[in-house]
DOLUM-522810 format. One record per residue (C-alpha): z negated, y, x negated; residue number from 1. Coordinates in steps of 0.5 Angstrom, whole numbers, plus 500, padded with zeros to 3 digits. Layout:
REM residues N
zz/yy/xx/seq
Z/Y/X/NUM $
...
//
This chain:
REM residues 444
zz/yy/xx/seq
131/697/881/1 $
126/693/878/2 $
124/686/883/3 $
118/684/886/4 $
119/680/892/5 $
117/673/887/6 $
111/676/885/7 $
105/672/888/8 $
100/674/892/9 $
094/678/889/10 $
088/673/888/11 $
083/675/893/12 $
076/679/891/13 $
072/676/896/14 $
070/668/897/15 $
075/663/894/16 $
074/656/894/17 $
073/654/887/18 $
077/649/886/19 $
084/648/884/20 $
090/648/889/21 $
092/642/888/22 $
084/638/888/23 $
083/641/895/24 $
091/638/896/25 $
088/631/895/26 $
081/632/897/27 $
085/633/903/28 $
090/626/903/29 $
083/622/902/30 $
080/624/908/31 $
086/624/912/32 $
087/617/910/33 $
078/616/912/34 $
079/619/918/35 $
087/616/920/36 $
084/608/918/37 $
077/611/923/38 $
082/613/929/39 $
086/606/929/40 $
081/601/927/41 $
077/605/932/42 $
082/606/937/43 $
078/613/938/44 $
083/616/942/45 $
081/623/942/46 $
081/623/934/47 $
088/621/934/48 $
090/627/938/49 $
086/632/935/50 $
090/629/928/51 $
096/630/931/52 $
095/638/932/53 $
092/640/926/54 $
098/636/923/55 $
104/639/928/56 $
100/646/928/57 $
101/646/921/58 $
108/644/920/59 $
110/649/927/60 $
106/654/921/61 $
111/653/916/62 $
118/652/919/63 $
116/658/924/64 $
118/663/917/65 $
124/657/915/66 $
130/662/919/67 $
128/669/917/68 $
125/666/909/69 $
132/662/908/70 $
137/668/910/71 $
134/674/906/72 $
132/669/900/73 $
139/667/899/74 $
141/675/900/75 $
136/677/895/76 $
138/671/889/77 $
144/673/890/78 $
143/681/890/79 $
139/678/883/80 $
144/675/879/81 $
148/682/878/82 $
142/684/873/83 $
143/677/870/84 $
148/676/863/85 $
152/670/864/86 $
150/670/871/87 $
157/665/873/88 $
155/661/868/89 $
147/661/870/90 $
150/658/877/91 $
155/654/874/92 $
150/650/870/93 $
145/650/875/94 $
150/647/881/95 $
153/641/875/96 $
146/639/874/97 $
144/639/881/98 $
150/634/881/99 $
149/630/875/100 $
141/629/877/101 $
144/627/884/102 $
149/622/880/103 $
143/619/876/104 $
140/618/883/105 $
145/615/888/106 $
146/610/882/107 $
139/608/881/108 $
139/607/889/109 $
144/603/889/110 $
142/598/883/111 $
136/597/887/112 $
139/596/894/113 $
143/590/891/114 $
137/587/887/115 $
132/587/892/116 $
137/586/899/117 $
132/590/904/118 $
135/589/909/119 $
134/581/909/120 $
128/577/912/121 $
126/583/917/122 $
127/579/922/123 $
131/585/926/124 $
137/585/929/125 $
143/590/931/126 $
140/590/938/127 $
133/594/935/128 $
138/599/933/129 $
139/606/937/130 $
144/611/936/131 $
142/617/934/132 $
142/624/939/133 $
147/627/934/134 $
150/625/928/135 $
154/628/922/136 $
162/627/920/137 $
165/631/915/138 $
169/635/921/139 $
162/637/923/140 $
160/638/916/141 $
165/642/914/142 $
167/647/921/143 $
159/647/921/144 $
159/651/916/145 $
161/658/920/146 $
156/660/925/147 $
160/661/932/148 $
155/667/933/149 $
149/670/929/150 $
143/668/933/151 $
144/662/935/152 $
143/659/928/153 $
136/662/928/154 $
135/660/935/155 $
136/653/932/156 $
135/652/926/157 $
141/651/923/158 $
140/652/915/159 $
146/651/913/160 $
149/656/918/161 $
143/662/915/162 $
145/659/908/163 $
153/661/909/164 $
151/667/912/165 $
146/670/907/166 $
151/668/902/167 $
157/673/905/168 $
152/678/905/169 $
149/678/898/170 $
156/679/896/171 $
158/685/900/172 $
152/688/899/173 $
153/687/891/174 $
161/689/894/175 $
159/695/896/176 $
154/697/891/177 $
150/704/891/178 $
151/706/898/179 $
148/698/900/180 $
141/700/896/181 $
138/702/902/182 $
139/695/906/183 $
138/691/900/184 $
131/694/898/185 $
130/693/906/186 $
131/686/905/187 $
126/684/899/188 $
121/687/901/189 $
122/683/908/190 $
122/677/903/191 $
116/680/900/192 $
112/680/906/193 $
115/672/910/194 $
113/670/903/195 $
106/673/903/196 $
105/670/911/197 $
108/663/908/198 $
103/663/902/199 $
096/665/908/200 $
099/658/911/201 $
100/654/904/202 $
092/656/903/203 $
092/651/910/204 $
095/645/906/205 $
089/642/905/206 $
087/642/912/207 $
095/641/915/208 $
094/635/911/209 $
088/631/913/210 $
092/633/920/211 $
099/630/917/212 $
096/623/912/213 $
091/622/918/214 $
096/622/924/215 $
101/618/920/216 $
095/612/918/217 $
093/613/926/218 $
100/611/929/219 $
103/607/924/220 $
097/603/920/221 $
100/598/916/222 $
104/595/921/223 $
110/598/921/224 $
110/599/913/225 $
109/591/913/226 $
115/590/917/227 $
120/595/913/228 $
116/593/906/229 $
122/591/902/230 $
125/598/905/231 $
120/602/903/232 $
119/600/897/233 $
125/601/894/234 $
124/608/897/235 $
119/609/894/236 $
121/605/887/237 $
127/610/887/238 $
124/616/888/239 $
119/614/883/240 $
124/612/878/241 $
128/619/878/242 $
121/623/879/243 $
117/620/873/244 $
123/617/870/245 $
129/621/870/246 $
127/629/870/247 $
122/626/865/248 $
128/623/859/249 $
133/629/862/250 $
126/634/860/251 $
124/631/853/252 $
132/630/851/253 $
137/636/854/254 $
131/641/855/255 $
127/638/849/256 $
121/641/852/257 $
114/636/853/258 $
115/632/860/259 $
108/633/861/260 $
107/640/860/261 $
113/640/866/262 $
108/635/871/263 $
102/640/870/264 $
105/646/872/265 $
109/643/878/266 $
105/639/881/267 $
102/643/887/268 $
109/644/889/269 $
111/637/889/270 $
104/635/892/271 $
106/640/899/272 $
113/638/898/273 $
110/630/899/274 $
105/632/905/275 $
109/637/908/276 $
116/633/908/277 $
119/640/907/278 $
123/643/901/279 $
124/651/905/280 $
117/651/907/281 $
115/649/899/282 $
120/654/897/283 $
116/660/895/284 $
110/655/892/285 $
116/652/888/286 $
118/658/886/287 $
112/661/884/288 $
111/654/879/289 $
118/655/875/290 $
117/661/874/291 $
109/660/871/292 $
114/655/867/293 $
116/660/863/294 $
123/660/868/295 $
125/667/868/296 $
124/671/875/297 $
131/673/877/298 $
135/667/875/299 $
128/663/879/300 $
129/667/885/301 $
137/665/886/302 $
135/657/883/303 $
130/655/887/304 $
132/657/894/305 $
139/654/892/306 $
136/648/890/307 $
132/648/896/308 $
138/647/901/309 $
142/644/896/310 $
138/639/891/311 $
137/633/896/312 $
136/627/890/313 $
131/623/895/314 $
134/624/902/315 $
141/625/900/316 $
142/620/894/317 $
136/615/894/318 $
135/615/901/319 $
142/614/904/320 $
145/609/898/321 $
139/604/900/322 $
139/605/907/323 $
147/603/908/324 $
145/597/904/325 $
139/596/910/326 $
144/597/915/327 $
149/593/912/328 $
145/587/912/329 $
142/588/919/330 $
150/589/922/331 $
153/583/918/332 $
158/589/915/333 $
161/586/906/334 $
160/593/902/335 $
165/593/896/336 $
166/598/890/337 $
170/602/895/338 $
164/603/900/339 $
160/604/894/340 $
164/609/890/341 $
164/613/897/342 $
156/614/897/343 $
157/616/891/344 $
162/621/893/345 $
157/622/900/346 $
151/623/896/347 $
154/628/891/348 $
158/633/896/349 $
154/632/902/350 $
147/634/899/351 $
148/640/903/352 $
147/637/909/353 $
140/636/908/354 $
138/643/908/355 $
131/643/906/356 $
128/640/912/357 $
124/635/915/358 $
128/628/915/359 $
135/627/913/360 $
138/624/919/361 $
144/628/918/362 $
146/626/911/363 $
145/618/914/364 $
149/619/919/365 $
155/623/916/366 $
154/617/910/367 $
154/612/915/368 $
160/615/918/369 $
163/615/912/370 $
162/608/911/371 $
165/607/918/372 $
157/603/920/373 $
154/603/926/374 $
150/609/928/375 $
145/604/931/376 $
143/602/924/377 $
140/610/924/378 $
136/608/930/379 $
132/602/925/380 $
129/607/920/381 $
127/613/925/382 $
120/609/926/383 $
118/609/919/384 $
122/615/917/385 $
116/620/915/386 $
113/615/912/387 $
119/614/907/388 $
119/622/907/389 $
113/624/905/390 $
116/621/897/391 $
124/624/899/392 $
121/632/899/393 $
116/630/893/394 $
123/627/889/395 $
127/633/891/396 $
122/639/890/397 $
122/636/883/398 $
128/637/882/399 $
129/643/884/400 $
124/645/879/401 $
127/641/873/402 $
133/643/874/403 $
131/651/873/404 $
128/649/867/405 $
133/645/864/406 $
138/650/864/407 $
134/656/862/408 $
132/652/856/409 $
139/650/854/410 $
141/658/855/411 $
135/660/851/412 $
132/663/856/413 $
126/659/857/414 $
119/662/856/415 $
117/656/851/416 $
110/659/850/417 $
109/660/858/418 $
111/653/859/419 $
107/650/854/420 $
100/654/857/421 $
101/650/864/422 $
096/646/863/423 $
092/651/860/424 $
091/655/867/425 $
092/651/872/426 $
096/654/878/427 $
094/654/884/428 $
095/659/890/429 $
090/665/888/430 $
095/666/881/431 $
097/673/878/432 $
104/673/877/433 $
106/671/869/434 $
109/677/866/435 $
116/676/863/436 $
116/675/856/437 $
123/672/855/438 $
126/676/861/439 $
134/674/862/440 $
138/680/859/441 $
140/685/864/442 $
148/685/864/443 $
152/691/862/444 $
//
């Protein structure tokens, strides 16, 4: 049975903006930050409000299909891995990268955590702190899992919940095997069309990010960033190092494919990661650019949308290394090797605990927890936290377009030519599909 729930939409035969997706993305960000800067300096209330909606629109736009697009996505990558030879060793291989990269990325916040202390010379102390609503433990982590019911983890977003449930259904439809036909093909063409109504609200981006850039320049100006300066920026410096820094050696020297080529081709993915602050809500743009990169479409359909709810290097290895160092300091609390090695272990494990949303909240208290710091130290972070945000989702989207990448050219499965075309056709959201020319072999 041949797939199309990857396939893009088709490129429209009437009007179209003749630029590329990821220009009308920064058109976007520089005159968000035009009319943020108007709205503060200016005090124009009304500007503030009316940025605030357009970004809140377009951010309710893209988790409105987050539920359903995860569930049958999952199924649908798993049903796919059946026409794949040495599918096992695809997903073993994917999910040791996931973890090497992961690796990598909580060392390098850990180095620049102890090297710049972010916590000193903030002039805060524990009682700015406040506990959060919810936190995460391993006991919820672990239990959390399984869903008491098969409604509620929709009606409340629980991804990790939708991931296990569409995990068991993708492998008893693969159990089940010819007479299961019926409600798998249901289920990609239900996929097919969540992806075609996430992609109409994608051609928004531009438009949500004037909304999401103006509003966060409105609110928080420079003020906040000023006061968390040394934090953020090693958040940024972090997410940076691992983006520009490790993907591209892991690139060049494992996958032995030119770096470049690579940022050409995911970048519009990586620029909506950065402005919508969500790795599922990317997903189908993120698919869409590993696979124009050569990666083949069945192994993308199962990498992709299990990098998205477990590949975290920025909000669950640079983030919450840096950020135990931060509340550490405000709270007078010695870290040693032991609580060191323990936000490795958190960091590597725990990334599921994410689950491609907004924020990473969960993956802070379950590494506080961990480290037996106070909750309150979440309290702290919250007010800059979408600033710090923005850069996690970029990191962890092109992680999770790397990582597909690197595998299928160590399996020899890469399309070596379509890779190295990126940068000759500019992918952008009116883009046909790429014809596979070096398909993974179907199994026997």
């Amino acid at each position: 049975m041949s797939s199309t729930v990857q396939d893009s939409p088709q490129k429209p035969t009437g009007f179209r903006i003749p630029l590329p997706f990821w220009a009308q993305i920064l058109i976007g960000l520089v005159v968000g930050v035009g009319l943020g800067a108007i709205a503060r300096n200016g005090e124009v209330e009304w500007l503030t409000t009316t940025l605030d909606q357009i970004g809140s629109i377009f951010v309710q736009l893209l988790k409105l299909a987050v539920a359903p697009l995860v569930f049958f996505a999952i199924l649908v990558s798993i049903t796919n891995l059946r026409k794949v030879n040495n599918a096992a060793r695809l997903a073993s291989r994917t999910l040791l990268w996931f973890m090497i990269t992961s690796l990598i990325a909580v060392v390098i916040g850990l180095v620049i955590g102890l090297v710049t202390n972010p916590g000193a010379g903030t002039g805060l102390t524990p009682k700015d702190g406040a506990k959060p609503d919810s936190t995460g433990s391993w006991i919820d982590f672990l239990t959390g899992i399984i869903p008491t019911d098969i409604i509620t983890p929709f009606t409340e977003l629980n991804v990790l919940q939708i991931v296990f449930m569409a995990a068991v259904a993708g492998i008893a439809i693969l159990k089940i095997g010819e007479k299961a036909e019926p409600i798998l093909t249901l289920s990609e063409s239900i996929l097919e069309l969540l992806q075609k109504a996430l992609w109409w609200v994608i051609l928004l981006s531009p438009i949500g990010t004037i909304g999401l850039i103006g509003n966060a320049i409105a609110t928080y100006g420079w003020d906040l960033i000023s006061k968390y300066a040394t934090f953020t920026a090693d958040i940024y410096i972090g997410c940076a190092l691992v983006l520009f820094g490790v993907y591209p050696l892991l690139l060049s020297t494992v996958a032995k494919v030119n770096p470049l080529q690579f940022f050409k081709g995911a970048w519009p993915a990586i620029q909506l990661a950065f402005v919508s602050r969500s790795s599922v809500g990317t997903m189908p743009l993120t698919q869409k650019v590993t696979e124009r990169l050569g990666v083949p479409k069945d192994y993308t359909s199962f990498a992709v949308p299990f990098g998205a709810t477990t590949k975290m290097d920025g909000c669950a290895a640079i983030y919450p290394s840096i950020a135990a160092i931060f509340v550490a300091h405000i709270f007078d609390v010695q870290l040693g090797i032991k609580e060191y090695l323990l936000i490795v272990f958190v960091s590597v494990i725990g990334s599921a605990a994410t689950a491609g949303l907004t924020g990473a909240t969960v993956m802070l208290t379950l590494t506080l927890s961990t480290l037996g710091l106070p909750m309150e130290g979440v309290g702290l972070l919250l007010a800059i936290d979408p600033i710090l945000d923005m850069m996690r989702t970029a990191t962890n989207v092109a992680g999770q377009a790397a990582v597909p990448v690197i595998v299928a050219a160590r399996e020899g499965i890469l399309d070596k030519e379509a890779y190295d075309s990126a940068s000759a056709s500019p992918i952008d959201a009116y883009d046909e599909p790429r014809e596979d020319k070096h398909a993974v072999p179907a199994a026997a």
